[in-house]
C-alpha angles and dihedrals in degrees: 000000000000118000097252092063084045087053090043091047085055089046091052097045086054098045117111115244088263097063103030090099096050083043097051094046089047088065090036094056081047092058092051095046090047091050092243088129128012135244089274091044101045086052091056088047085053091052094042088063098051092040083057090043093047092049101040108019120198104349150130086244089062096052100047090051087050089059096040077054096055101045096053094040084052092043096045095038085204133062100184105152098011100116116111095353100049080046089045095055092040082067098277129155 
């Protein structure tokens, strides 16, 4: 992972609760434009936000489950299948 994800994964982790979304989707809209997923799997990412911020609001849990997100989704490079599963073992319902 290039230093400025590194640099974007700091920022998240010390976003306040309130930022932590517009954050996560500002490394997640870099992934796309840097070819790291693709259209399909920049959209679930996308979901998979909003489905963390529906279920925990603005909380230290959400954010904690963002950055938990990003990083698999980084350190994978690719997300393919996470979806609902990968939501559901980040501590989702």
């Amino acid at each position: 992972v290039s230093n400025d994800y590194q640099i974007l994964e700091n920022q998240l982790s010390q976003s306040t609760v309130k930022e932590a979304p517009s954050k996560a989707k500002e490394i997640i809209d870099k992934m796309r434009k840097d070819k790291i997923i693709n259209d399909a799997q920049h959209l679930e990412l996308l979901q998979n936000v909003k489905m963390i911020k529906d279920s925990y609001g603005e909380s230290d849990k959400a954010v904690s489950a963002m950055k938990s997100l990003i990083k698999n989704s980084l350190g994978a490079g690719t997300i393919s299948g996470l979806g609902y599963y990968g939501f559901s073992k980040l501590g989702g319902e």
